[in-house]
C-alpha positions as CSV (number, residue, x, y, z in Angstrom):
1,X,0.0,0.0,0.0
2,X,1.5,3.6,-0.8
3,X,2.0,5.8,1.8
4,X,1.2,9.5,2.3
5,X,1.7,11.3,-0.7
6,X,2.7,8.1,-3.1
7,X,-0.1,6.5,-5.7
8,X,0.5,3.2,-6.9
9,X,-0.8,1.1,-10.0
10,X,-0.4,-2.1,-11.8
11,X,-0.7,-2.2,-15.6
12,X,1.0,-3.4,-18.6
13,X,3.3,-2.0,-21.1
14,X,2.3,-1.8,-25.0
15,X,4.3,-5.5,-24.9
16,X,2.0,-6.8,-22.7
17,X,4.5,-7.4,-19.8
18,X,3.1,-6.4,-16.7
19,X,4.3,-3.6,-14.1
20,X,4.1,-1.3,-11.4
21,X,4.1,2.4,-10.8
22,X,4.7,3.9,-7.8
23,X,4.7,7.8,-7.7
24,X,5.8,9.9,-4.7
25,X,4.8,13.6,-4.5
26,X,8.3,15.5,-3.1
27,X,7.9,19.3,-2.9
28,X,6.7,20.7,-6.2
29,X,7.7,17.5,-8.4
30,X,6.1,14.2,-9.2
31,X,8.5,11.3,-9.4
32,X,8.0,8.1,-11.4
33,X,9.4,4.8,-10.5
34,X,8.6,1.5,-11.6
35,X,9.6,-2.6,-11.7
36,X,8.1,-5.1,-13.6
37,X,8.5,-7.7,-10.8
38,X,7.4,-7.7,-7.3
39,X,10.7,-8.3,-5.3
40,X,12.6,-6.2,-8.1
41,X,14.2,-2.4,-7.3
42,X,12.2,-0.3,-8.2
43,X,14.0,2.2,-10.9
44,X,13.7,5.9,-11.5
45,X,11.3,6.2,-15.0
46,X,12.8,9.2,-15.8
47,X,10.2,10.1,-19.3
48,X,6.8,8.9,-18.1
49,X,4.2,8.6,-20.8
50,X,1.0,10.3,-20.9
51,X,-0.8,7.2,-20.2
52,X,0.9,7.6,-17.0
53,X,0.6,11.3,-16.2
54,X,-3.3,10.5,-16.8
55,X,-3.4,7.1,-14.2
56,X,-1.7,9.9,-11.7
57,X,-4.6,12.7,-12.3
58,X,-7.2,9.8,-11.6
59,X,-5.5,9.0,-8.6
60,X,-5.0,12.2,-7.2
61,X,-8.5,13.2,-7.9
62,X,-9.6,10.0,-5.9
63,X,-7.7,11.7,-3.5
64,X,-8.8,15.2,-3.2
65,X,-12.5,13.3,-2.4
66,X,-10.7,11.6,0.4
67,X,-9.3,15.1,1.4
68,X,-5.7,13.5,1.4
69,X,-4.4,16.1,-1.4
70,X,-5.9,19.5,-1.7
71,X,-7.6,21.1,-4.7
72,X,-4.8,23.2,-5.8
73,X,-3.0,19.7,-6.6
74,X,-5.4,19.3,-9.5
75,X,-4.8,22.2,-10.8
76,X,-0.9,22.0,-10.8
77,X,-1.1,18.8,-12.6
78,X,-3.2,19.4,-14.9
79,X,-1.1,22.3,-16.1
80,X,2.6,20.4,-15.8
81,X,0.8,18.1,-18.2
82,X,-0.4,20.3,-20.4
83,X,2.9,21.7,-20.6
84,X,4.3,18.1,-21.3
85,X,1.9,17.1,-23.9
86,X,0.2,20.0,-25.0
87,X,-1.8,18.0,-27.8
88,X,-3.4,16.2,-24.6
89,X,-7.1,16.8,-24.2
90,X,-7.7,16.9,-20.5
């Protein structure tokens, strides 16, 4: 289970292996890491795709509804991707 400011998801790649995200929330940056096995290290993923970004704006809007990130965070996401991938539609 992710702690306090960390979301976490399972998925799979455009291979079809499978893998898991963990992002942590430190200071004014989001950082991606991810493994594709369970008792593997997890490593830095240093260009996350907007498939990604995207899983992390659901989770942090599942969040905000819990009241365990604060409106603003929506906000500020939604712009850093925007500014990422500014052909996304959000």
């Amino acid at each position: 289970m992710a702690k306090k400011g960390e979301i976490s998801w399972k998925g799979r790649t455009a291979d079809g292996e499978r893998r898991e995200i963990y992002v942590k929330h430190q200071g004014d940056q989001w950082l991606f890491h991810v493994r594709s096995k369970r008792f593997e290290n997890w490593e830095r993923l240093e260009n996350p795709s907007l498939d990604d970004w995207l899983e992390l704006l659901d989770g942090v809007q599942r969040r905000i509804q819990r009241r365990l990130f604060k409106p603003k965070e929506e906000t500020r996401l939604k712009k850093l991707i925007k500014n990422n991938f500014p052909d996304a539609d959000i």
